[in-house]
BAVO-610208 format. One record per residue (C-alpha): residue number from 1; residue in one letter; z, y, x. Coordinates in steps of 0.25 Angstrom, whole numbers. Layout:
# BAVO-610208
<NUM; 'A'; <Z; Y; X>>
...
# end
This chain:
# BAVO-610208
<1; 'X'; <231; 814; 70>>
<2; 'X'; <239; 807; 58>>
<3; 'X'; <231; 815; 47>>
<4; 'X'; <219; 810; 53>>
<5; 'X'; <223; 794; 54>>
<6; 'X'; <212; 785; 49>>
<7; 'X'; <201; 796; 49>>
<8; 'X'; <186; 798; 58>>
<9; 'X'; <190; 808; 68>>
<10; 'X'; <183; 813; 80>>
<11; 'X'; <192; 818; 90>>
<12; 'X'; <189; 824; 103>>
<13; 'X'; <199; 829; 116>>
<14; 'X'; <191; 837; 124>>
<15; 'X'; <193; 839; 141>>
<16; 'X'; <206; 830; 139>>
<17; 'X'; <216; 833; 152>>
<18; 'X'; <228; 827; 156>>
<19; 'X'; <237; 835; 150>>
<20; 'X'; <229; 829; 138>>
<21; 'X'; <237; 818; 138>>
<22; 'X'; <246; 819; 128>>
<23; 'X'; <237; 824; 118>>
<24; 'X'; <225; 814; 121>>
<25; 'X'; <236; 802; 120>>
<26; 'X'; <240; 807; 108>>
<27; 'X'; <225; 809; 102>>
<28; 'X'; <222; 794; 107>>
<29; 'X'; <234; 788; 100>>
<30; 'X'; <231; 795; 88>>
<31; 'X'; <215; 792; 87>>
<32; 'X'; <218; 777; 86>>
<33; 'X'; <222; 780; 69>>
<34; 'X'; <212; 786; 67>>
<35; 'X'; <198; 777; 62>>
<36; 'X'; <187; 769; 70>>
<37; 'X'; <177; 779; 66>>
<38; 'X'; <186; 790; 75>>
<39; 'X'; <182; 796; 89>>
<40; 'X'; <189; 801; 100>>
<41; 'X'; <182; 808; 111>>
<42; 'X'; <190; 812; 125>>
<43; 'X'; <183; 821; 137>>
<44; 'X'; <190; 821; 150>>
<45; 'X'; <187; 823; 164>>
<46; 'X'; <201; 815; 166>>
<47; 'X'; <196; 801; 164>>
<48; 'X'; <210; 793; 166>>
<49; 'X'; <213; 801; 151>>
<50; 'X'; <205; 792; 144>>
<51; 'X'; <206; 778; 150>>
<52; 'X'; <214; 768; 140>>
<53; 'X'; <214; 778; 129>>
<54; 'X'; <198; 778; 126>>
<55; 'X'; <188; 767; 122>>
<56; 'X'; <178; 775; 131>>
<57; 'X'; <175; 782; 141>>
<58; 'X'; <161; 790; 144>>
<59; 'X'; <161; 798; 155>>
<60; 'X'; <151; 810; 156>>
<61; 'X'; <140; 809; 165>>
<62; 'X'; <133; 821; 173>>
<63; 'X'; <120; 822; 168>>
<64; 'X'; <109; 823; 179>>
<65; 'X'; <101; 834; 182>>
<66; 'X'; <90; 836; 173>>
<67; 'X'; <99; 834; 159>>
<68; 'X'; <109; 842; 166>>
<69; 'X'; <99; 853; 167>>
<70; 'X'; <92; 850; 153>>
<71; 'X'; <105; 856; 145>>
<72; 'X'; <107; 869; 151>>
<73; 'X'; <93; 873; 151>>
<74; 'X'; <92; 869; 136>>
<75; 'X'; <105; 876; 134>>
<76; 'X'; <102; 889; 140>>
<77; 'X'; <86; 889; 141>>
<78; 'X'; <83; 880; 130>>
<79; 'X'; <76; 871; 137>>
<80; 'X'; <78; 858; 145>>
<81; 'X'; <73; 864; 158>>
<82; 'X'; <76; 878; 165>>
<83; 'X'; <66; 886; 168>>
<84; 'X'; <65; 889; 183>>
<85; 'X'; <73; 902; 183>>
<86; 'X'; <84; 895; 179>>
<87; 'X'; <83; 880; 185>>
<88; 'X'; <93; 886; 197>>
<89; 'X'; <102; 891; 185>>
<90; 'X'; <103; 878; 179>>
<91; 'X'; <103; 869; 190>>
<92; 'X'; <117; 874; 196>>
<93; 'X'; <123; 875; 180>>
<94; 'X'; <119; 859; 180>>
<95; 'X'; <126; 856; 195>>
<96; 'X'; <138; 866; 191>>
<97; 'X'; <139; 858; 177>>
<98; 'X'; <138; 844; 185>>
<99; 'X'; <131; 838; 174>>
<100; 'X'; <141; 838; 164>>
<101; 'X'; <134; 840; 151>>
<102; 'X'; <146; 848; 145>>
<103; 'X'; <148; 858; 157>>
<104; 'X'; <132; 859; 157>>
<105; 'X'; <133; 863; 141>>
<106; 'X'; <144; 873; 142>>
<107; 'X'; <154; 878; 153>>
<108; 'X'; <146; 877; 165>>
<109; 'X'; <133; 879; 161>>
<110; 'X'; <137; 892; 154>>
<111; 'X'; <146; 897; 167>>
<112; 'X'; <135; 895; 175>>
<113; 'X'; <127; 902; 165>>
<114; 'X'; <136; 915; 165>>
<115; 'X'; <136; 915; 179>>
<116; 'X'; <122; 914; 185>>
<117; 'X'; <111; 913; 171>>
<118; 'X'; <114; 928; 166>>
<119; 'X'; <109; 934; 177>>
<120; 'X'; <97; 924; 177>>
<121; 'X'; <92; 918; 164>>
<122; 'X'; <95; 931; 156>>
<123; 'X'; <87; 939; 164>>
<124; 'X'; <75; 930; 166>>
<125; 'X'; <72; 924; 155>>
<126; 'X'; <74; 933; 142>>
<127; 'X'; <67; 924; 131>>
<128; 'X'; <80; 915; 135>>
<129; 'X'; <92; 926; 136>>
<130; 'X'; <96; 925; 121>>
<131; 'X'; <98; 908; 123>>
<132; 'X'; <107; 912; 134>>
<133; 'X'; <115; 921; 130>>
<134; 'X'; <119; 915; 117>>
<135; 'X'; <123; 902; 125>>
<136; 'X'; <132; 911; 134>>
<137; 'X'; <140; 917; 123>>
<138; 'X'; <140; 902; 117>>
<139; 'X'; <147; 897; 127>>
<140; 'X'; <153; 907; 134>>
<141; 'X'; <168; 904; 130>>
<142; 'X'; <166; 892; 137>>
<143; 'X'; <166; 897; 151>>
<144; 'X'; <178; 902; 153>>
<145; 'X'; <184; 891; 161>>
<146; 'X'; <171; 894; 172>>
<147; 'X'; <176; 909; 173>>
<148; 'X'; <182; 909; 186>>
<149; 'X'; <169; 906; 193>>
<150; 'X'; <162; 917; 185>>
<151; 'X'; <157; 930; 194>>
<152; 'X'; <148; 936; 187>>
<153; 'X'; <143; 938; 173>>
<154; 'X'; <127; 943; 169>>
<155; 'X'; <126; 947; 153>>
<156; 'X'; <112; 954; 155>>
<157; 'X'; <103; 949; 142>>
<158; 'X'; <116; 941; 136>>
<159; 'X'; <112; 949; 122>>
<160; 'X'; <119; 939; 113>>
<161; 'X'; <131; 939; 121>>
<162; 'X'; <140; 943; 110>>
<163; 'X'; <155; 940; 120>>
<164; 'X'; <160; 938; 134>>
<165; 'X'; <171; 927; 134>>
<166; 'X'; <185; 928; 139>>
<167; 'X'; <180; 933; 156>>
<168; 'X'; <195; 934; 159>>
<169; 'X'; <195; 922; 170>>
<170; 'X'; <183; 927; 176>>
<171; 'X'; <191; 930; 187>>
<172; 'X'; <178; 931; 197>>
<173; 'X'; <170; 938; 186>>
<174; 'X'; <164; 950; 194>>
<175; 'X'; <153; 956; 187>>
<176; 'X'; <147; 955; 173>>
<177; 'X'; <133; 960; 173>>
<178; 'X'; <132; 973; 165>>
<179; 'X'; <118; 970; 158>>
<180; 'X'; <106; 980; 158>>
<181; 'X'; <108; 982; 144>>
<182; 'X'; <120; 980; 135>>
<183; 'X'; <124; 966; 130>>
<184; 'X'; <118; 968; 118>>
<185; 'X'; <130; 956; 110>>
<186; 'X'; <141; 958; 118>>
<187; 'X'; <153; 963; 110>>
<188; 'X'; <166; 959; 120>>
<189; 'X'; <167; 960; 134>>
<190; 'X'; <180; 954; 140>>
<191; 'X'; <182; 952; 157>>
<192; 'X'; <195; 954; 156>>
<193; 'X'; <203; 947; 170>>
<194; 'X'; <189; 949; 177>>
<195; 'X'; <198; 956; 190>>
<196; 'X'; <184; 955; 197>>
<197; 'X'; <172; 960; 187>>
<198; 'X'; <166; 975; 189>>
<199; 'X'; <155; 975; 178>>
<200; 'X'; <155; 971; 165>>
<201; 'X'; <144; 971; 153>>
<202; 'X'; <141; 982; 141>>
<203; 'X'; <136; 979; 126>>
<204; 'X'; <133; 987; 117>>
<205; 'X'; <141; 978; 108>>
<206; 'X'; <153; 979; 117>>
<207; 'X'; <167; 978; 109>>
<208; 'X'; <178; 975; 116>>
<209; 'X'; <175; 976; 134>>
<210; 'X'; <189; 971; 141>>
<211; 'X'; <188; 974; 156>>
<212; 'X'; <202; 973; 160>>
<213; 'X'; <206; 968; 173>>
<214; 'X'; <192; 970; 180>>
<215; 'X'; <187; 976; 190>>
<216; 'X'; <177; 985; 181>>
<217; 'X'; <179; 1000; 186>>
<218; 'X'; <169; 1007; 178>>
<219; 'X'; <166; 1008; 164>>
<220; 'X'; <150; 1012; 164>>
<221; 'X'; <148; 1025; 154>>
<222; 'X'; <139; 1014; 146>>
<223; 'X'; <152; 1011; 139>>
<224; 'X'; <151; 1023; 130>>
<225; 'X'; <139; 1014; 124>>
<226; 'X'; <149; 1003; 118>>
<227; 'X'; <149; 1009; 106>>
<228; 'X'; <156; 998; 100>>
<229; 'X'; <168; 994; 110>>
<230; 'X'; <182; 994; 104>>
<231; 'X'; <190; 987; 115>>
<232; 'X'; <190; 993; 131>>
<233; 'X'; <199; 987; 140>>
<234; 'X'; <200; 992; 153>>
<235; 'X'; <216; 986; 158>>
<236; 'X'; <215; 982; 173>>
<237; 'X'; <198; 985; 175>>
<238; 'X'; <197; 995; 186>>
<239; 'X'; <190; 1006; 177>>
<240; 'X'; <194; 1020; 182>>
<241; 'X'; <187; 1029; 173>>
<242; 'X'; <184; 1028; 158>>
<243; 'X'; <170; 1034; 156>>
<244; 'X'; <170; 1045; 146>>
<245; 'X'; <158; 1038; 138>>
<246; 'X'; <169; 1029; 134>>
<247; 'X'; <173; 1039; 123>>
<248; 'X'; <160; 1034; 116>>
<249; 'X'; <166; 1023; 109>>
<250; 'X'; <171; 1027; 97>>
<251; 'X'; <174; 1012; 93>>
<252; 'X'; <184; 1011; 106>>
<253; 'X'; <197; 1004; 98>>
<254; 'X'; <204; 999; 111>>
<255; 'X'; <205; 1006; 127>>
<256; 'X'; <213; 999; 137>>
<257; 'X'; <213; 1003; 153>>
<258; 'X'; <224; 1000; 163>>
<259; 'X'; <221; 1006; 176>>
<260; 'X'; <229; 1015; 185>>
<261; 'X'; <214; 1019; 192>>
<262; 'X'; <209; 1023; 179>>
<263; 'X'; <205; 1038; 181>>
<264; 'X'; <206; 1046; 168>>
<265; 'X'; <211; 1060; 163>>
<266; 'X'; <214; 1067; 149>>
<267; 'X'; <200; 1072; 148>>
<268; 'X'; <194; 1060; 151>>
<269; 'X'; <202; 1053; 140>>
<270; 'X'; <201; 1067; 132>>
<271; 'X'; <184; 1062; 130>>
<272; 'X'; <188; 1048; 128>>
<273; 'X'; <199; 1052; 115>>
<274; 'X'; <187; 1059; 109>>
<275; 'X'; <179; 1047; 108>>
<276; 'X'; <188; 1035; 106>>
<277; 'X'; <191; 1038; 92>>
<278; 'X'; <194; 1024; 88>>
<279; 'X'; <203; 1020; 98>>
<280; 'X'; <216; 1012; 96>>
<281; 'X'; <221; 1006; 109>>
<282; 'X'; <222; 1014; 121>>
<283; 'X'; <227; 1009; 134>>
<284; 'X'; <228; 1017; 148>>
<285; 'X'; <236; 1010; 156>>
<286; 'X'; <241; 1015; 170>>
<287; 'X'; <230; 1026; 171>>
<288; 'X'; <236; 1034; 181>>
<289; 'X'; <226; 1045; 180>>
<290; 'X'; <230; 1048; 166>>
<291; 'X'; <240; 1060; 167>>
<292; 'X'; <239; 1065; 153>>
<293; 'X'; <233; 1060; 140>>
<294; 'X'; <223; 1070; 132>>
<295; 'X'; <227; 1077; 119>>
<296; 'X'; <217; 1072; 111>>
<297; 'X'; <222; 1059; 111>>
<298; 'X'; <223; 1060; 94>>
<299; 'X'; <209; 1058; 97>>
<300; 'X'; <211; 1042; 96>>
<301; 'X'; <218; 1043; 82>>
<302; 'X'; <216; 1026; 81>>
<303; 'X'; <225; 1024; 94>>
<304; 'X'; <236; 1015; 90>>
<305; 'X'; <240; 1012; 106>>
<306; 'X'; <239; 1018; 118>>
<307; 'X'; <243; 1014; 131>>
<308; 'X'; <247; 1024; 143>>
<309; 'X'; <256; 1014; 152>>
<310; 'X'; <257; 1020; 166>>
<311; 'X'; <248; 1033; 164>>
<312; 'X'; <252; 1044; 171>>
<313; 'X'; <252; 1052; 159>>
<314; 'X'; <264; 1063; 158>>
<315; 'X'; <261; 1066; 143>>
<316; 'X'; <255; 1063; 131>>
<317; 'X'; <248; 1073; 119>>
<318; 'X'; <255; 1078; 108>>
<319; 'X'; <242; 1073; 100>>
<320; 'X'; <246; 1058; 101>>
<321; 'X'; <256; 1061; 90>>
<322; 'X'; <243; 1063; 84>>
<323; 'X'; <241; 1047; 84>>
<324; 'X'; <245; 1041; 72>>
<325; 'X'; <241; 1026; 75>>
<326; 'X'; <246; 1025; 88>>
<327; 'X'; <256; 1016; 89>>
<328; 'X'; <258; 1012; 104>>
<329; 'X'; <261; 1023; 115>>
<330; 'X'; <265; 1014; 128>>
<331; 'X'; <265; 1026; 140>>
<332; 'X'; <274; 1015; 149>>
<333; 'X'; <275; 1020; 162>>
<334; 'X'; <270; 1032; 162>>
<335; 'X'; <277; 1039; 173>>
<336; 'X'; <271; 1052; 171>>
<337; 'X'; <274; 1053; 156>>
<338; 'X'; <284; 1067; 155>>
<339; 'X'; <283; 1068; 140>>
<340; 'X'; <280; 1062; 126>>
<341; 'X'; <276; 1069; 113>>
<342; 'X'; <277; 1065; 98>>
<343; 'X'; <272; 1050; 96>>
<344; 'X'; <264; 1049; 82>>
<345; 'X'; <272; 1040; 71>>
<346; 'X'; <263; 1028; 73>>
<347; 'X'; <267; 1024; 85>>
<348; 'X'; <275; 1009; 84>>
<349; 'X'; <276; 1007; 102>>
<350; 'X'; <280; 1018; 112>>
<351; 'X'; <283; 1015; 125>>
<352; 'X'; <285; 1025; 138>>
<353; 'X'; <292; 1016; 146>>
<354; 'X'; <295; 1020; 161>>
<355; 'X'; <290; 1034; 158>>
<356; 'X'; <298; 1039; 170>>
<357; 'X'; <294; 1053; 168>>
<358; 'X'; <295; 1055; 153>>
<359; 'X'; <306; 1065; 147>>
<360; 'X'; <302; 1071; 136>>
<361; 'X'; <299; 1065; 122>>
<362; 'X'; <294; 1071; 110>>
<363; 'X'; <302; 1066; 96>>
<364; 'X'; <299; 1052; 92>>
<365; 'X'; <303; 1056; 78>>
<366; 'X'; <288; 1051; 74>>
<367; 'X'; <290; 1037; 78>>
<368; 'X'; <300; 1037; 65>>
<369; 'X'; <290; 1043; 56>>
<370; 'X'; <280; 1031; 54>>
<371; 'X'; <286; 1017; 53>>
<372; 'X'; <275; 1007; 52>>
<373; 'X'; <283; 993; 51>>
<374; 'X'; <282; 990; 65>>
<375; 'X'; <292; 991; 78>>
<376; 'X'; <292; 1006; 85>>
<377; 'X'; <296; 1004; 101>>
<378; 'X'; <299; 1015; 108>>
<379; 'X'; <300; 1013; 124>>
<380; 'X'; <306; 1022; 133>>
<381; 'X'; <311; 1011; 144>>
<382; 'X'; <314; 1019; 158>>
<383; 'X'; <311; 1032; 153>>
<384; 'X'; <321; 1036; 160>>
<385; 'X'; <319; 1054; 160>>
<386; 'X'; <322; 1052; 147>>
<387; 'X'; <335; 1051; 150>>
<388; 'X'; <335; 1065; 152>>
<389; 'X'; <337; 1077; 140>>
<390; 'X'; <336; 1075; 126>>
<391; 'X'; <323; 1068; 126>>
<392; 'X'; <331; 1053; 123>>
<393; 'X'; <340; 1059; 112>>
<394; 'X'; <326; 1064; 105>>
<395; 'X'; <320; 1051; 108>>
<396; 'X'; <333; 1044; 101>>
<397; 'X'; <334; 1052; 89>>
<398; 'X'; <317; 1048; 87>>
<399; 'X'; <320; 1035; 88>>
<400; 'X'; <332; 1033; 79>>
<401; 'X'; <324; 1041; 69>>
<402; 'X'; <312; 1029; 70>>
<403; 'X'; <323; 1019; 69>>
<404; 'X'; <329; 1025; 57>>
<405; 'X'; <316; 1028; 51>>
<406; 'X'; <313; 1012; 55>>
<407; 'X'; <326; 1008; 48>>
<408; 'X'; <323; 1017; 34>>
<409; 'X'; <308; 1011; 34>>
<410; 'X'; <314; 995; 34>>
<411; 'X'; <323; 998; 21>>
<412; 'X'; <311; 998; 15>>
<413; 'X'; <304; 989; 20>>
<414; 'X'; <313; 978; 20>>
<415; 'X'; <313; 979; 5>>
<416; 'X'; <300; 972; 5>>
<417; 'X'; <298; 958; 3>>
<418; 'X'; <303; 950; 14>>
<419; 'X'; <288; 944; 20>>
<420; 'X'; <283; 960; 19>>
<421; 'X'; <295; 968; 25>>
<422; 'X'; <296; 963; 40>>
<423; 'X'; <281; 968; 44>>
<424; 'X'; <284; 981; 39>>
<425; 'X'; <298; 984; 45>>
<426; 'X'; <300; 995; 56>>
<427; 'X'; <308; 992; 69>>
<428; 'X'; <311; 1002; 80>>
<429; 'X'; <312; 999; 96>>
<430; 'X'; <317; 1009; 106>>
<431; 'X'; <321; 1009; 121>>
<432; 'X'; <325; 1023; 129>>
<433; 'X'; <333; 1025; 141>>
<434; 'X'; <348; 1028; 137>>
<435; 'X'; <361; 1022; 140>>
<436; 'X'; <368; 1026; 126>>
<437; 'X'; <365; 1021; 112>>
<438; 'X'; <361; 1032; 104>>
<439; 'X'; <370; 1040; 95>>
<440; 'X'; <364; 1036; 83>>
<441; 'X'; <372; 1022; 84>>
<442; 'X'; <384; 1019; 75>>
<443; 'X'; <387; 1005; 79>>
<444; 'X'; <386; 1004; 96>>
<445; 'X'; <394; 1000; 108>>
<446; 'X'; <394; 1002; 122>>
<447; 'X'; <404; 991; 127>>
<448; 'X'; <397; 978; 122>>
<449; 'X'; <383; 974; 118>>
<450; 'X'; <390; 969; 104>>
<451; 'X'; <391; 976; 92>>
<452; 'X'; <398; 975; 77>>
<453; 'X'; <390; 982; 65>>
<454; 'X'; <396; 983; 52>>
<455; 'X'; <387; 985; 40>>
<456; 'X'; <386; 992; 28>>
<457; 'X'; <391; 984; 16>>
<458; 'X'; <379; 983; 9>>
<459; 'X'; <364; 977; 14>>
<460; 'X'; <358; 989; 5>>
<461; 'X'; <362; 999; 14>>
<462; 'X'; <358; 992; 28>>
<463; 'X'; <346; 999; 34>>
<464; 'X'; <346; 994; 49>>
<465; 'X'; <351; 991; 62>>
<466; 'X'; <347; 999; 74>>
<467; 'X'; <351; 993; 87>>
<468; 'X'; <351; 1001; 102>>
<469; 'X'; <357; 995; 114>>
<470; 'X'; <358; 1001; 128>>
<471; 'X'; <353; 990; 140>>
<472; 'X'; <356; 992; 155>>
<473; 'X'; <344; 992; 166>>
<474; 'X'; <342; 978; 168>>
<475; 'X'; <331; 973; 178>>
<476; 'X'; <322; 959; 173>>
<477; 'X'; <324; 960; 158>>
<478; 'X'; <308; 961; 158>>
<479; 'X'; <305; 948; 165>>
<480; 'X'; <314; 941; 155>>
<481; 'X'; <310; 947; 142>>
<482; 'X'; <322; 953; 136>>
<483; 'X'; <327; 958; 124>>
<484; 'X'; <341; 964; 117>>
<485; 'X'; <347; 954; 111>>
<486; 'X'; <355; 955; 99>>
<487; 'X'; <364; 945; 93>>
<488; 'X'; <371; 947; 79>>
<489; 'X'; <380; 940; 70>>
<490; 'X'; <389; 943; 55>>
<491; 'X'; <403; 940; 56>>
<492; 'X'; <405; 925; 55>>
<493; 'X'; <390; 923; 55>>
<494; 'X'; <379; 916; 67>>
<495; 'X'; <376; 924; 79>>
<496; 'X'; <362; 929; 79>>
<497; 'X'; <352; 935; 90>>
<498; 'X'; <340; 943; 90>>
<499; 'X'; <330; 950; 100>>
<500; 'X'; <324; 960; 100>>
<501; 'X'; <321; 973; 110>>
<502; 'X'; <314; 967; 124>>
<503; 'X'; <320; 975; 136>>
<504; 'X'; <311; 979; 148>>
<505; 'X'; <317; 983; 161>>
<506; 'X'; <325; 993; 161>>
<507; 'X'; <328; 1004; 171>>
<508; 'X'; <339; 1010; 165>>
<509; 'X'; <349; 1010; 154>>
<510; 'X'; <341; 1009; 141>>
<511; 'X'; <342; 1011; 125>>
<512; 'X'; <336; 1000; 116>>
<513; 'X'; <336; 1005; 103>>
<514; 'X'; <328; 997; 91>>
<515; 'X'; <328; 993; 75>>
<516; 'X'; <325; 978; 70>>
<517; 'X'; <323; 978; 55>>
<518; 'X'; <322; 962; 56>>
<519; 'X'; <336; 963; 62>>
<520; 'X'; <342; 970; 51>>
<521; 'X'; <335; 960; 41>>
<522; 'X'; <344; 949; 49>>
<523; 'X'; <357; 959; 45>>
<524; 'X'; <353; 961; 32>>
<525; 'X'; <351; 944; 31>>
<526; 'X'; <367; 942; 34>>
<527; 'X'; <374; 955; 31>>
<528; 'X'; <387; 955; 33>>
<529; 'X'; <397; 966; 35>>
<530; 'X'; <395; 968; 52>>
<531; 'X'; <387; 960; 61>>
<532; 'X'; <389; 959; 76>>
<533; 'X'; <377; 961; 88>>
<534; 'X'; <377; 959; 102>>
<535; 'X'; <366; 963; 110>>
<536; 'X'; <360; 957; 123>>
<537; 'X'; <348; 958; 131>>
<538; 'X'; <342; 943; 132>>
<539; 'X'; <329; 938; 140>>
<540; 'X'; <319; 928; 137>>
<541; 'X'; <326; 918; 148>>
<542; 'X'; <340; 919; 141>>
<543; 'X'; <347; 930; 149>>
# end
């Protein structure tokens, strides 16, 4: 307010509440350096706000029925007066509005309008329809706060309805009229949180539908006609079968569905691979009818996620090694899952947590192939058959050759110049059922949590620090957020601490195994000939 001391200013606080106060005072005590000319305008429906801080008080005053009337009609119809098919229509706008010339010019005249002209004044007047869809789209942001009364939505004839507004507290929201023909503007179609809707609306311009958390059960085979969608999500709708026409769009970038009723097979998805040649995110989530995943998955050679989580699948084709963009495979929960193959190089995330079933894995030597500046997790939390054979010792040797091959990748990097080098650098997280740190080790102890490591005598021949800790089963880690801890000092120099690994719950005894370049940078920064660390497991409420 300073800067603008001794200037003409308008200023305006809008719907000032109690919890205004402070503000409002503030904004008052300020306005009074500012020059003669200067304005300052309050609304409030809290009247008590403005005594002995204004000059003036006008209080708004209903207008009666005929002017009342007079703006929605010029509004919607362009004219001062309805015509007769819409006189009922009007009338309860105006009583719902209470003559309150800003609810009759926004909120409430465009609530009532969603919810009882669309079935009327579209479909009766058609010289008109094109006035009244542009006002919805308008102002239809603005009715948001009137959502929870909303049942039901009729579109038919809304041609320059280019966007449906956030519908997510449209918690009665039970049906929105799927128009005779499609909408011909409509690009985005978002209902998500509508628990109660069944029926939704199509365009021909569609690009992203969101149906999750509906009630919608059916995807009608019209769908194979929104040639132009890129974004499906179905997480939460009721939607038990993907109909085959949905293979038709070739523009399909994003798939999500999350739906233990959701009844699909290998050949099913087998016709849907042929088609979706552009998509990059693939979701489906607790599909317990999915037993196993079709070989011509190399099919979608633009996937770069996919999403398994509670499937019943019990393996996966040799052909996803095929997939050289994919770079998240989460399978959690998959109890089924007996086996892995060979993962393509790309991949930065893999996660096969709780996989009680699984025992046999392919070599994850490709992981160490293509290091891409980013972190590389790999999650095999209570997977406990793994325990079993030599499968942990194969996976063990994989991963210290990705943390090596991290490690040698960093040298280089971090002779780049100091603002370039740290979004390039590689790091490497593992967690595996075990009880013993791995051979590979030289420095490690099994009576304390606290370790000494002397270092080479020259910086130049530093490469890295890998760090593994073995943690007991401990139950509520996950409520509290927590991470290994590790603390570090030189000799004679401060203590220091740092986070990093988050730990879920555990069932058993587990292996955390994991390479922070950033840490070694810290090292590097106060060499010295040993430093000390002690590890902890520390939550976010300070246990």
């Amino acid at each position: 307010m300073s800067s603008l001391s001794n200037k003409e200013v308008l200023i305006i606080l809008d719907n000032v509440k109690d919890s205004d106060q402070p503000l409002l005072e503030a904004v008052c005590q300020g306005y009074k350096s500012h020059s003669r000319e200067s304005k300052l305008i309050i609304t409030t429906t809290h009247k008590h706000l403005l005594e002995n801080r204004v000059d003036w008080i006008f209080e708004v005053k209903q207008w009666d029925d005929s002017k009342s009337i007079e703006l929605p009609s010029l509004k919607a119809f362009e004219e001062s007066i309805p015509a007769k098919p819409y006189e009922i229509l009007v009338n309860k706008v105006v009583k719902y509005a209470g003559g309150i010339p800003l609810a009759l010019n926004q909120v409430f005249m465009l609530s009532y309008l969603l919810r009882f002209a669309c079935r009327t004044a579209m479909s009766r007047n058609s010289g008109r329809k094109s006035r009244f869809s542009i006002l919805m789209t308008q102002y239809f942001v603005q009715l948001e706060q009137e959502l929870n009364n909303l049942e039901g939505i009729d579109l038919r004839e809304c041609k320059e309805l280019e966007e449906l507004p956030d519908l997510s507290e449209a918690k009665r929201l039970r049906w929105c009229v799927k128009a005779e023909r499609h909408l011909n503007s409509l690009q985005h179609v978002s209902v998500k949180g509508c628990s109660n809707l069944r029926i939704c609306v199509s365009s021909d311009l569609i690009e992203k539908l969101d149906l999750s958390n509906t009630k919608v059960e059916k995807l009608d085979k019209s769908i194979g006609k929104l040639l132009k969608v890129e974004c499906l999500i179905l997480e939460g709708s009721r939607v038990k079968h993907i109909p085959k026409e949905l293979s038709a769009l070739k523009l399909l970038k994003k798939l999500k569905h999350l739906y233990s009723g959701l009844e699909i097979d290998k050949h099913q998805l087998q016709g849907l691979f042929n088609g979706l040649s552009s998509l990059q995110i693939l979701h489906l989530k607790d599909c317990s009818h999915l037993f196993e995943f079709p070989d011509n998955i190399d099919s979608l050679s633009k996937l770069r996620k996919l999403r398994l989580d509670g499937s019943n699948v019990t393996w996966l084709p040799a052909t996803i090694k095929c997939l050289q963009e994919l770079e998240i495979l989460s399978l959690n929960n998959c109890k089924f899952l007996e086996t892995l193959p060979e993962l393509p190089s790309s991949i930065k995330e893999f996660s096969a947590d709780n996989c009680i079933s699984l025992e046999s894995v392919s070599s994850l030597n490709t992981l160490a192939t293509k290091m891409v500046g980013k972190t590389k997790c790999i999650s095999f939390n209570n997977s406990l058959k793994l325990l079993a054979g030599h499968t942990l010792h194969s996976i063990m040797e994989s991963i210290h050759s990705t943390m090596v091959s991290a490690v040698s990748s960093n040298v280089t990097v971090r002779s780049y110049t100091i603002d370039v080098h740290s979004y390039n650098y590689n790091s490497v997280e593992v967690c595996l059922p075990g009880d013993t740190i791995p051979k590979q080790f030289a420095y490690k102890t099994e009576k304390s949590s606290s370790i000494t490591i002397e270092l080479p005598k020259s910086p130049s021949n530093f490469l890295g620090f890998i760090y593994s800790v073995v943690l007991s089963p401990r139950h509520g880690r996950e409520k509290h957020g927590a991470k290994i801890q590790c603390e570090y000092n030189f000799a004679g120099g401060k203590n220091s601490s740092w986070e990093d690994i988050t730990i879920s719950e555990l069932n058993s005894y587990h292996v955390y195994i994991w390479y922070d370049p950033f840490f070694t940078d810290k090292i590097l920064g106060q060499y010295g000939p040993s430093f000390h660390l002690k590890f902890s497991v520390a939550t976010d409420t300070g246990n």
